[in-house]
C-alpha positions as CSV (number, residue, x, y, z in Angstrom):
1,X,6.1,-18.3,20.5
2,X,6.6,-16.3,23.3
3,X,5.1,-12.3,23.7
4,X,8.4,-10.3,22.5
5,X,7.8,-12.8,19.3
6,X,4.5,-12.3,18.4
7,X,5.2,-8.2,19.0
8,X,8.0,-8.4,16.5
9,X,5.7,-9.5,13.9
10,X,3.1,-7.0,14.6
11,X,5.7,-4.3,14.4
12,X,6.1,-5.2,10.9
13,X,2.5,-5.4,10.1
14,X,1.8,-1.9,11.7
15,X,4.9,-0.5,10.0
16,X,3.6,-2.1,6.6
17,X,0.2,-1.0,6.6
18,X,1.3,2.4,7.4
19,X,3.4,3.1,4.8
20,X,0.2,1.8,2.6
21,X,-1.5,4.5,4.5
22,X,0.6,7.2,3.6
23,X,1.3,6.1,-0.2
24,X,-2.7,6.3,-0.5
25,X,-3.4,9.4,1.3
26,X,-0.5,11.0,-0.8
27,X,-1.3,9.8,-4.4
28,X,-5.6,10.8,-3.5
29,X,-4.4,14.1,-2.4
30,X,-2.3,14.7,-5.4
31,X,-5.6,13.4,-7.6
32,X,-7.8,15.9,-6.2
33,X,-5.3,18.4,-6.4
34,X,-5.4,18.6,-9.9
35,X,-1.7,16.4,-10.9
36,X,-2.6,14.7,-13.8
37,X,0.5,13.0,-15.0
38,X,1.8,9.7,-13.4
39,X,5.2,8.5,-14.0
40,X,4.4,9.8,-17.7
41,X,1.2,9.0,-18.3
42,X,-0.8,11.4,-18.6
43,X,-4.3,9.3,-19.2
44,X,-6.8,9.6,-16.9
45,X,-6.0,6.4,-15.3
46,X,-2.4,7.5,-14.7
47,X,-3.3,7.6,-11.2
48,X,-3.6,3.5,-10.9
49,X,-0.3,3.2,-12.0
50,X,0.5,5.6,-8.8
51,X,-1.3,3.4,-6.2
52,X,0.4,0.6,-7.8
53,X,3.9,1.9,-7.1
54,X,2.5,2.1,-3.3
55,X,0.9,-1.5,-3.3
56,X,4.2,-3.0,-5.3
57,X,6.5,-1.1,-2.5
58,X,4.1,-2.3,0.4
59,X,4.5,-5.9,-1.0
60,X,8.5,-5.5,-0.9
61,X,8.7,-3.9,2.4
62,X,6.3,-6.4,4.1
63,X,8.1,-9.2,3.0
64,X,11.3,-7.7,4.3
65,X,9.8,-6.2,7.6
66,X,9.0,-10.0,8.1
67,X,12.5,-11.1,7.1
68,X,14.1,-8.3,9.4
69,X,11.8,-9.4,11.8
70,X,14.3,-12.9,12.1
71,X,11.2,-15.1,13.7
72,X,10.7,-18.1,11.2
73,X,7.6,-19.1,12.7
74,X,4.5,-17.5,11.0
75,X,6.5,-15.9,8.4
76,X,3.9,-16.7,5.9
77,X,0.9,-15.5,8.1
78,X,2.4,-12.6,9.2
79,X,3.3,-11.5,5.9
80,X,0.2,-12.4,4.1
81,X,-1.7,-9.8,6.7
82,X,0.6,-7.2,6.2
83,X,-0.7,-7.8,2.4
84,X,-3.6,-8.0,2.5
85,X,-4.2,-4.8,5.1
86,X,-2.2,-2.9,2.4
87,X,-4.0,-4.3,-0.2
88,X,-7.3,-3.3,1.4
89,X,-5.8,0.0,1.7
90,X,-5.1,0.7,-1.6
91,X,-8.1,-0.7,-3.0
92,X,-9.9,2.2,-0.8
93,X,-7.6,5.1,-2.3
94,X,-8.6,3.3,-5.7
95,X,-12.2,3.9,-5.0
96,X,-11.9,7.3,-3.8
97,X,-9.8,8.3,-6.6
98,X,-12.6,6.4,-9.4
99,X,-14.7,9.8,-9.6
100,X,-11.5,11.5,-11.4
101,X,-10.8,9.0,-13.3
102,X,-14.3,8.6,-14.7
103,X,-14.6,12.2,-15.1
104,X,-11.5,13.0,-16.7
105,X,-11.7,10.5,-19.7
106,X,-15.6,11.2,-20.4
């Protein structure tokens, strides 16, 4: 694999974990600023259902980002990182948004 291969693939990766980024910065922001119903749920873990509409979409558009990316080799490597980045990003805007939750349904 030469260099312009291996920068295709981190394109995608970049590209993936940003858009996890922004889905998670969005949805906490929301939380804190007092929305409190999710895709019609209006429990107070509504908000999980949010971050999982960013996770599931991150999912989708990594797997295509690799598939665009047209470089067979690594597919499953490169994929599986932009996963687990956005995964690891989500799982921080589920943490930060756990104080609501908690407070709302006590």
């Amino acid at each position: 694999m030469d260099s312009s291969e291996a920068e295709g693939g981190r394109v995608g990766i970049v590209l993936i974990w940003l858009i996890a980024l922004a889905g998670s910065v969005l949805v906490v922001a929301l939380a804190y600023g007092g929305q409190r119903v999710w895709f019609g749920d209006s429990s107070a873990l509504g908000v999980y259902r949010a971050l999982g509409v960013v996770f599931a979409a991150s999912v989708l558009g990594a797997l295509l980002a690799q598939l665009a990316s047209r470089r067979p080799a690594g597919y499953v490597a490169r994929a599986s990182v932009s996963v687990g980045g956005a995964a690891v990003l989500v799982a921080l805007a589920a943490a930060a948004v756990a104080p609501l939750a908690v407070g709302l349904s006590g």
